[in-house]
Backbone as JSON Lines, residues from 0, in Angstrom:
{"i":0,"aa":"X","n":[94.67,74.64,106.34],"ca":[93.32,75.21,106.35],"c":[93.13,75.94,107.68]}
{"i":1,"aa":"X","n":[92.64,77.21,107.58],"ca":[92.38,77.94,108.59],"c":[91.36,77.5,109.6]}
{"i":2,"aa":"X","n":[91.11,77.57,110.76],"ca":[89.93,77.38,111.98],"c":[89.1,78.57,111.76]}
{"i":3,"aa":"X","n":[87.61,78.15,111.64],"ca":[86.98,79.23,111.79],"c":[87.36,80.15,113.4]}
{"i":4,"aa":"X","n":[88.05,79.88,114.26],"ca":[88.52,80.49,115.17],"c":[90.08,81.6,114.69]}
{"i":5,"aa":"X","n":[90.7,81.31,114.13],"ca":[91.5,82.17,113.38],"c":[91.13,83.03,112.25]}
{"i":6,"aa":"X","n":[89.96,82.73,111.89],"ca":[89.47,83.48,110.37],"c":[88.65,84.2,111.73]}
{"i":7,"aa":"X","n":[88.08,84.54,112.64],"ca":[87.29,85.07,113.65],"c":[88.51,86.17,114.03]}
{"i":8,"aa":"X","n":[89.46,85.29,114.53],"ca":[90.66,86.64,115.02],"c":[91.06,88.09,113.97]}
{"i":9,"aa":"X","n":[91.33,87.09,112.82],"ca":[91.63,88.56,112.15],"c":[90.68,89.04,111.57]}
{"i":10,"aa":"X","n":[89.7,88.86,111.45],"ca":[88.38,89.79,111.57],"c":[88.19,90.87,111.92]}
{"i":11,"aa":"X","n":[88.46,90.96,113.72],"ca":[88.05,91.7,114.82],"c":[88.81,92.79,114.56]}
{"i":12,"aa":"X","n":[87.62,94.05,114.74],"ca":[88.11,95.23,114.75],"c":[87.66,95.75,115.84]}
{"i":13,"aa":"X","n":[88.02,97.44,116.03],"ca":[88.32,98.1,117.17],"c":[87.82,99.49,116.42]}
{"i":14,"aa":"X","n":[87.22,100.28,117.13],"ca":[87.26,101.65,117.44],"c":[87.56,102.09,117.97]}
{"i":15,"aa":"X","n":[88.46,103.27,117.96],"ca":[89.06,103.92,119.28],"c":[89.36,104.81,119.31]}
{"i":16,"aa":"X","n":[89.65,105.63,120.55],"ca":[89.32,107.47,120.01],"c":[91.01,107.81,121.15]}
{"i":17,"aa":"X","n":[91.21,108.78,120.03],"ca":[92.79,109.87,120.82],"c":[92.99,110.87,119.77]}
{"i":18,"aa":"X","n":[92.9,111.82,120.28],"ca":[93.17,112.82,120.18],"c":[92.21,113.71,119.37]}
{"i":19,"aa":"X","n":[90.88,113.16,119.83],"ca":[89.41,114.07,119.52],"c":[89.03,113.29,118.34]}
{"i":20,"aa":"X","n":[89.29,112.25,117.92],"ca":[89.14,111.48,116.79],"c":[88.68,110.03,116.64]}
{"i":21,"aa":"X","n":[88.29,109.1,116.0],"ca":[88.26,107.89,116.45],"c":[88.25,107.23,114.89]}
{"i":22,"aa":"X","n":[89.02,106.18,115.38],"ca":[89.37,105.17,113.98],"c":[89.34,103.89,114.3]}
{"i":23,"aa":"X","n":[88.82,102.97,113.33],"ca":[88.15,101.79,113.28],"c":[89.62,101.08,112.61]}
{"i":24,"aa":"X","n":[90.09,100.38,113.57],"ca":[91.12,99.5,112.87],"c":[91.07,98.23,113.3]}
{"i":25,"aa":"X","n":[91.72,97.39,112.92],"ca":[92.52,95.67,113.01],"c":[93.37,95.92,113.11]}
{"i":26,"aa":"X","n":[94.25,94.45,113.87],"ca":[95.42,94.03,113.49],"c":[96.38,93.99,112.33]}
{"i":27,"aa":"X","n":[97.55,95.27,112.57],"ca":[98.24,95.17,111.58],"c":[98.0,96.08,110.7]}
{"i":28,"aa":"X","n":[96.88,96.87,110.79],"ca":[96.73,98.2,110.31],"c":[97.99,99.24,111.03]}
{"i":29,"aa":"X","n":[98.03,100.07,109.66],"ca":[99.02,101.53,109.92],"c":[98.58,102.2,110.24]}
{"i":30,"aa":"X","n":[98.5,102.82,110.31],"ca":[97.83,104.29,110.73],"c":[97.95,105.62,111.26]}
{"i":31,"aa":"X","n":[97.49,106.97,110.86],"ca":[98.78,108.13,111.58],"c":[97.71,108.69,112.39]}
{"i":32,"aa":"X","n":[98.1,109.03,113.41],"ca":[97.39,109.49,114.79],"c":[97.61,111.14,115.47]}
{"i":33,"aa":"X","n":[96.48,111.88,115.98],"ca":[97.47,113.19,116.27],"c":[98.52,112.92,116.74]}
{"i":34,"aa":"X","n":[99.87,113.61,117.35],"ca":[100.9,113.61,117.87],"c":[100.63,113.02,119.15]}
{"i":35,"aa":"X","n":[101.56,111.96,119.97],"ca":[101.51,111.52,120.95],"c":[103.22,111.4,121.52]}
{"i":36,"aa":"X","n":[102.79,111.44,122.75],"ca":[104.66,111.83,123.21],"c":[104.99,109.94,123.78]}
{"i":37,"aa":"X","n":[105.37,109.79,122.58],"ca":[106.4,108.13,122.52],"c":[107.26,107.9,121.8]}
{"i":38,"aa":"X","n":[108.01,107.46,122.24],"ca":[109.03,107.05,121.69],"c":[109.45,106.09,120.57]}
{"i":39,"aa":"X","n":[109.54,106.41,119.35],"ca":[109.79,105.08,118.53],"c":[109.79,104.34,118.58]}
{"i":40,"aa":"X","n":[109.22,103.05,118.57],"ca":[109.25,101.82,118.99],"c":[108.94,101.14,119.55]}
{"i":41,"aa":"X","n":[108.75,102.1,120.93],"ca":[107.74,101.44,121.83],"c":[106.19,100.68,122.01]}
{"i":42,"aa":"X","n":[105.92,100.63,122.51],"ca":[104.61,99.78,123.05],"c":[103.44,101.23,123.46]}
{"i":43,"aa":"X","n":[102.24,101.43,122.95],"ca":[101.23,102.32,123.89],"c":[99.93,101.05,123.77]}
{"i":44,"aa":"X","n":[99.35,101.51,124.98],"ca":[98.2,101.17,125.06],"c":[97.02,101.64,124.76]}
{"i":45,"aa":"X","n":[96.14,101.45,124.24],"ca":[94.55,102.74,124.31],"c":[93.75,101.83,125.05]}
{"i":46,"aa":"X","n":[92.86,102.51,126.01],"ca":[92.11,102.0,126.52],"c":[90.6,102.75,126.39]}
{"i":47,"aa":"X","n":[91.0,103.61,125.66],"ca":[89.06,104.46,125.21],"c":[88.64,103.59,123.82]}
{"i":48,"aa":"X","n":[88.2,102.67,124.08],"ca":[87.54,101.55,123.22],"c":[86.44,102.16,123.0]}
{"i":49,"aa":"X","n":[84.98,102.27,122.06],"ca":[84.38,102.53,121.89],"c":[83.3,101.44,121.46]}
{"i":50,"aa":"X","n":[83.92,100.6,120.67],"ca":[83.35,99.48,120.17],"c":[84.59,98.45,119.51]}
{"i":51,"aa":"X","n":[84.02,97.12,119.88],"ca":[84.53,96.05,119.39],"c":[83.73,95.05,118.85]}
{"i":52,"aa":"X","n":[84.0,94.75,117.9],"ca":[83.66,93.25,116.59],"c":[84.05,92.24,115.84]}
{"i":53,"aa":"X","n":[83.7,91.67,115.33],"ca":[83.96,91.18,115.13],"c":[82.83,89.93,113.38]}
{"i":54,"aa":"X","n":[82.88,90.3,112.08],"ca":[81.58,89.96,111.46],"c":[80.35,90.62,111.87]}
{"i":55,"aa":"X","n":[79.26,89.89,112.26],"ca":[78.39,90.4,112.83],"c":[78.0,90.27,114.56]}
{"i":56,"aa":"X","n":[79.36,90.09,115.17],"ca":[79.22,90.62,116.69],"c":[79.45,91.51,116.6]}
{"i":57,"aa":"X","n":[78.92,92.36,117.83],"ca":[79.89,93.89,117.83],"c":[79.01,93.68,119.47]}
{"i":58,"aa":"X","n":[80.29,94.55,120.25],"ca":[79.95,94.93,121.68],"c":[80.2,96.27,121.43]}
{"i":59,"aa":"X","n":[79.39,97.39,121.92],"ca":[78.89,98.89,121.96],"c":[78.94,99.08,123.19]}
{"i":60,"aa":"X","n":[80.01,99.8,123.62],"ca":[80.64,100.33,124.91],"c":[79.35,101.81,125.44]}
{"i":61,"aa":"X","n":[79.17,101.97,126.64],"ca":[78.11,103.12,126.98],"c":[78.84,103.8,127.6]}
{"i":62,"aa":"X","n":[80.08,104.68,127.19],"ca":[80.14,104.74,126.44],"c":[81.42,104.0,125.84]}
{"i":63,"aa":"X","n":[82.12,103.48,126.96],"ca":[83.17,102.53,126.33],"c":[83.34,101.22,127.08]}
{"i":64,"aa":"X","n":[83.89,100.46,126.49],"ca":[83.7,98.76,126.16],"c":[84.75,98.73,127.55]}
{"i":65,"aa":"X","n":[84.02,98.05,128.29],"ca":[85.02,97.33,129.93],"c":[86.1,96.35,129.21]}
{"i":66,"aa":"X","n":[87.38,97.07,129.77],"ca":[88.13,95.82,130.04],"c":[88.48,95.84,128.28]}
{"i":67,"aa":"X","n":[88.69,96.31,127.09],"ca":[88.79,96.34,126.24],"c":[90.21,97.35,126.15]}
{"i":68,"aa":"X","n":[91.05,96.81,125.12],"ca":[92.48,97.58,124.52],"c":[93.05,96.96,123.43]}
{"i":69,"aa":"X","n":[93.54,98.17,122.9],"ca":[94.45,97.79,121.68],"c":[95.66,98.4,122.08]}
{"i":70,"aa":"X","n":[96.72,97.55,121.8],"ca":[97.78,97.75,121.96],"c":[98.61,98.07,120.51]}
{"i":71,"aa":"X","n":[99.4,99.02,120.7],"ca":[100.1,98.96,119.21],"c":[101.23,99.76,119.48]}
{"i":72,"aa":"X","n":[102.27,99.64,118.44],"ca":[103.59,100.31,118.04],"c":[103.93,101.42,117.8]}
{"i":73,"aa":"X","n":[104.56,102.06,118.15],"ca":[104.89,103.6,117.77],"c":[105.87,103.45,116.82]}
{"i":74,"aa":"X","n":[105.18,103.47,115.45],"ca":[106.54,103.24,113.81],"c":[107.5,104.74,114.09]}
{"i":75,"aa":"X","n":[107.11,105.89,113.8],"ca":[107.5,106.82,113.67],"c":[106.69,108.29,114.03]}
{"i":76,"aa":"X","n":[107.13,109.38,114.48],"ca":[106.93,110.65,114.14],"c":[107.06,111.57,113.58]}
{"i":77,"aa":"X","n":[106.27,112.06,112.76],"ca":[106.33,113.66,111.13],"c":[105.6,114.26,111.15]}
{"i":78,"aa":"X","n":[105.69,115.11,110.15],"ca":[104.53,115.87,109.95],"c":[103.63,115.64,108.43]}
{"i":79,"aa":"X","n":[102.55,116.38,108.48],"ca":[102.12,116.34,107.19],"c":[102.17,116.95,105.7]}
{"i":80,"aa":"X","n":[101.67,116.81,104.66],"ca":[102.43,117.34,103.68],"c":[101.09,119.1,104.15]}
{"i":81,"aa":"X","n":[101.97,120.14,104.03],"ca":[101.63,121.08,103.93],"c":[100.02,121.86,103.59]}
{"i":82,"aa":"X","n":[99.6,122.4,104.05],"ca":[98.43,122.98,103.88],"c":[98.72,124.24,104.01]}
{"i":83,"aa":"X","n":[97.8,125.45,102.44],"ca":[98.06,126.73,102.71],"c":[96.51,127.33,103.2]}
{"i":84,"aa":"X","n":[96.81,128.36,104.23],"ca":[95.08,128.95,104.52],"c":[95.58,130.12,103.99]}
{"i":85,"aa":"X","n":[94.38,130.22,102.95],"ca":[94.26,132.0,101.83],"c":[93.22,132.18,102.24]}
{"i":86,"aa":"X","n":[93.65,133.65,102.79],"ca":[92.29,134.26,103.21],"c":[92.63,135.72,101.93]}
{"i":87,"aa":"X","n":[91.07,135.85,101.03],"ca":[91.76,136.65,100.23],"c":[90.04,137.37,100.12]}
{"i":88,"aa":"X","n":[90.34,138.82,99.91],"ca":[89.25,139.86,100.44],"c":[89.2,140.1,99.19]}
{"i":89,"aa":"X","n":[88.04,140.53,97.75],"ca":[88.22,140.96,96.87],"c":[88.03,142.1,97.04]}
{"i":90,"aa":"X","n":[88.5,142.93,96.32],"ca":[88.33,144.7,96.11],"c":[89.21,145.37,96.94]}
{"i":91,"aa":"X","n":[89.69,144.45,97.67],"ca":[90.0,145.2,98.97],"c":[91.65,145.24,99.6]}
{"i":92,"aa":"X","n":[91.92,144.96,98.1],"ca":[94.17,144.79,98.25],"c":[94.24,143.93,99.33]}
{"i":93,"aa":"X","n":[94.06,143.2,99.37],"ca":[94.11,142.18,100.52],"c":[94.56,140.87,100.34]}
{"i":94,"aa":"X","n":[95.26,140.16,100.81],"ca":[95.63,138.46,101.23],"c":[96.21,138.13,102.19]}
{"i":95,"aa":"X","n":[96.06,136.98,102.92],"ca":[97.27,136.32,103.55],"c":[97.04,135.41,103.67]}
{"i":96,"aa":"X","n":[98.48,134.87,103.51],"ca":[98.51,133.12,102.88],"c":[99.74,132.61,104.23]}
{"i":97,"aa":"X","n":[98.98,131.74,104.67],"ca":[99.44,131.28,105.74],"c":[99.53,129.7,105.56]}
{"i":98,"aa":"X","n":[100.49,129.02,106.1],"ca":[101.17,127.47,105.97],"c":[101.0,126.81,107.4]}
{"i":99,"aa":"X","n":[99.98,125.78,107.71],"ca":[100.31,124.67,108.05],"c":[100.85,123.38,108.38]}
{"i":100,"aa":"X","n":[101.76,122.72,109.06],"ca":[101.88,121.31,108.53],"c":[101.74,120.78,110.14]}
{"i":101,"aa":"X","n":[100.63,119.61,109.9],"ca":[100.44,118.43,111.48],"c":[101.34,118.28,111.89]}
{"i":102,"aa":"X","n":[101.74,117.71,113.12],"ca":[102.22,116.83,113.66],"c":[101.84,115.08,113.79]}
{"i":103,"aa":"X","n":[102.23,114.52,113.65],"ca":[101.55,113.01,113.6],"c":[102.63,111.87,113.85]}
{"i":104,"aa":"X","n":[101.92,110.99,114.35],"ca":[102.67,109.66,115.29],"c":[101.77,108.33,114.22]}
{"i":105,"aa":"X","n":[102.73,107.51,113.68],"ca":[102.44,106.42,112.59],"c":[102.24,105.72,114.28]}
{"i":106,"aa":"X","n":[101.06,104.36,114.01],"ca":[101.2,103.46,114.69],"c":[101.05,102.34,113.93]}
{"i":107,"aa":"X","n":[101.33,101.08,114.18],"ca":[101.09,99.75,113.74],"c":[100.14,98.59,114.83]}
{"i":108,"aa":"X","n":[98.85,98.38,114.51],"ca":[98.18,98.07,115.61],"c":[99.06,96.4,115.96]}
{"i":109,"aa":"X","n":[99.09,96.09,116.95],"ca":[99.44,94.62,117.33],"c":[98.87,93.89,118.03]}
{"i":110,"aa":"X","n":[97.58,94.12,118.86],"ca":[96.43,93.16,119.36],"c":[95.49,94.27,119.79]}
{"i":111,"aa":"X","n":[93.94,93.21,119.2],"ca":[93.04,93.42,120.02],"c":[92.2,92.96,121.03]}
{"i":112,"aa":"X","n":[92.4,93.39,122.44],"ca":[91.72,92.73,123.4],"c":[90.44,92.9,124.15]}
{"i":113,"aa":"X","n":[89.92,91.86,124.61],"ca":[88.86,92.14,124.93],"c":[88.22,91.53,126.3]}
């Protein structure tokens, strides 16, 4: 039987912002992130916390939470599946169709601290 102190841990989530973005994860969440220069495998830290919770705690950083990080895994680096931009003029013999694809860094979160 679980401790309400362990059913508390994996609870706790995180907001956190890189790369002009911010995503609300837990422990053990995947997740793909803009491009970041790491190395497979390794260890990164974030330290632009925004908010942390947990049920109905939550600490609301002004604008970010002291002393707060998530640490997580660098799974891999790819890109995304393709995007075309059509820009297309009617009447006017016109198109161009231009291709996209992200760059993006998978992470695997592995603690949240606080």
């Amino acid at each position: 039987i679980a401790t309400q102190n362990q059913i508390m841990e994996q609870l706790m989530y995180a907001v956190l912002k890189t790369g002009g973005k911010q995503y609300r994860v837990k422990e053990g969440d995947v997740l793909r992130v803009e491009s970041l220069v790491a190395d497979a495998g390794s260890d990164i830290e974030f330290n632009e916390i925004l908010a942390v919770g947990s049920g109905a705690d939550i600490a609301v950083g002004n604008p970010l939470v002291k002393g707060a990080k998530v640490s997580a895994e660098v799974l891999n680096h790819g890109r995304e599946k393709k995007i075309v931009v059509l820009k297309f003029r009617r009447r006017k013999d016109s198109m161009t169709r231009q291709g996209h694809r992200q760059y993006y860094t998978e992470l695997k979160i592995k603690a949240i601290t606080v």
